[in-house]
N, C-alpha and C positions, 0 to 999 in steps of 0.2 A: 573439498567438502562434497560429499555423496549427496544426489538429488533426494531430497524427501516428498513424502503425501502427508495430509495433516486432516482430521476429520475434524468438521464442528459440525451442529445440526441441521441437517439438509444443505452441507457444503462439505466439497473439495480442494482442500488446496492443493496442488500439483504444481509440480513445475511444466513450463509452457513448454508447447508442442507447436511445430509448423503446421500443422490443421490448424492455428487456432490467427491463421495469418489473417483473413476474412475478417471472423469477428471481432478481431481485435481492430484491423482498421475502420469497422465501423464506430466502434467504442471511442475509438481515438479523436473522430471527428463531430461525436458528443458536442456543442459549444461548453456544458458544463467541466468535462472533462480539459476539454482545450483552455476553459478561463483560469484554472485553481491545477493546471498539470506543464498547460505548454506543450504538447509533446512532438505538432509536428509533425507525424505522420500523414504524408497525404495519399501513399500508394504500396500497393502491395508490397514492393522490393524494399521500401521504407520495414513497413509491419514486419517482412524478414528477419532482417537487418536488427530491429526491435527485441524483438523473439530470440535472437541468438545471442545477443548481446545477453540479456535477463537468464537463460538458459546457462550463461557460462561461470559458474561459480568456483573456477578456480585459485583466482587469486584470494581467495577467504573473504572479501570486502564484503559481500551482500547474500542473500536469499531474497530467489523473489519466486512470488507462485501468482497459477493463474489462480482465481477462486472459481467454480465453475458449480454446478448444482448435482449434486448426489446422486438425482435419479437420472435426468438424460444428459448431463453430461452440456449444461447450455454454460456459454463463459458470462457470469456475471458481473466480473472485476478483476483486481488486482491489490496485491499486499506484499511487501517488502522488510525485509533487515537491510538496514544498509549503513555503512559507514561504520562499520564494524570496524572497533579499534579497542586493542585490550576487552574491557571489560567492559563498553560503553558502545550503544550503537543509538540509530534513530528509522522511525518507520513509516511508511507511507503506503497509499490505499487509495483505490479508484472503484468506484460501482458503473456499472450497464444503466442507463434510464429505467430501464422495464425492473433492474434490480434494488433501485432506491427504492426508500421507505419501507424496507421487509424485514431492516435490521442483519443484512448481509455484512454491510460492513465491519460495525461492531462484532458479531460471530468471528466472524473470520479474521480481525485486529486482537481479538483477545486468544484466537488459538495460538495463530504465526508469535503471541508475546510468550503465550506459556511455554511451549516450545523452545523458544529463542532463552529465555531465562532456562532453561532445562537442559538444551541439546548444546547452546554456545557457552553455556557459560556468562552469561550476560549479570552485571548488577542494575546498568540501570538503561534506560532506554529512551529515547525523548522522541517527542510529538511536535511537529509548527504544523500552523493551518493559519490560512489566514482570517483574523478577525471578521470579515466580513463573511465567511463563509462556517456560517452558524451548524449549518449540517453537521461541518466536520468536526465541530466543538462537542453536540452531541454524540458520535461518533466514540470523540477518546473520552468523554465519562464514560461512558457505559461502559468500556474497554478497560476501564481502571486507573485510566493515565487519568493525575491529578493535573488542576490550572496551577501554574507557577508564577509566570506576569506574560506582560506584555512587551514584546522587542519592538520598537518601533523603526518602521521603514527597514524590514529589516531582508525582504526576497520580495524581488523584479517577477511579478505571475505570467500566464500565459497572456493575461490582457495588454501588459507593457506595463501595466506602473506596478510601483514599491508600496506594499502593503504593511499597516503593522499585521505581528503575527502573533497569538497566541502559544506560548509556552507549557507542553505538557509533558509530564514525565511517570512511567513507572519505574521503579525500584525494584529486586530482588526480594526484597524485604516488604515490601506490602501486602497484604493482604489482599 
């Protein structure tokens, strides 16, 4: 799979660059990011390491981009395909502090879907968050992903415990 760029308003999604090793390890040590991601990173060779990994889209399994801001180019977050299989994947999304509450994420969850249903071939696509993390509920409405239920205890977060999680999915087929 060839790297793509995706426009939404006043967003870039790109795929990630080693410049972007900095501001992603500060992102990454977020507590928010760290409670609902895990990820982990505590140092540059990590954030690397990170960065290549997401950058290598060759076994088909994922797309992932940095979201970054249209005009200077600041990195605001992150958005993913992943788990690409047949005709069925699942997605995930992180914002910057300074980038919450601007509606980055939904922007940028609802271009990486249209795309994803367009460029992969996707029918359907699912969404977890965890129920206590209300943000990201809002998040996948806005983004068009419907609630389906609830999995209970169903992924170990960055905090250490097993949350229930919210079920959300778009469709090919939705509107």
């Amino acid at each position: 799979m060839e790297p793509v760029e995706i426009t939404a308003p006043g967003l870039l999604l790109r795929p990630w660059r080693a410049t972007d090793a900095s501001a992603l390890l500060t992102a990454l040590r977020d507590p928010e990011i760290v409670r609902w991601n895990g990820q982990g990173v505590t140092d540059l060779a990590q954030a690397d390491a990170w960065i290549v990994r997401r950058a290598d889209w060759s076994d088909g399994s994922h797309v992932s981009l940095a979201v970054a801001d249209d005009t200077d180019s600041t990195l605001l977050g992150s958005v993913s395909v992943h788990q690409i299989r047949h005709d069925n994947a699942a997605v995930g999304y992180w914002t910057t502090a300074p980038a919450r509450g601007r509606g980055v994420a939904g922007r940028a969850l609802r271009a990486l879907t249209d795309w994803a249903f367009t460029h992969l071939d996707l029918h359907r696509i699912e969404l977890c968050h965890a129920v206590a993390n209300t943000a990201s509920c809002r998040v996948a409405g806005r983004a068009g992903y419907r609630l389906e239920g609830t999995l209970r205890e169903s992924h170990r977060y960055g905090d250490g415990h097993r949350h229930d999680e919210h079920l959300h999915a778009r469709l090919a087929t939705d509107l």
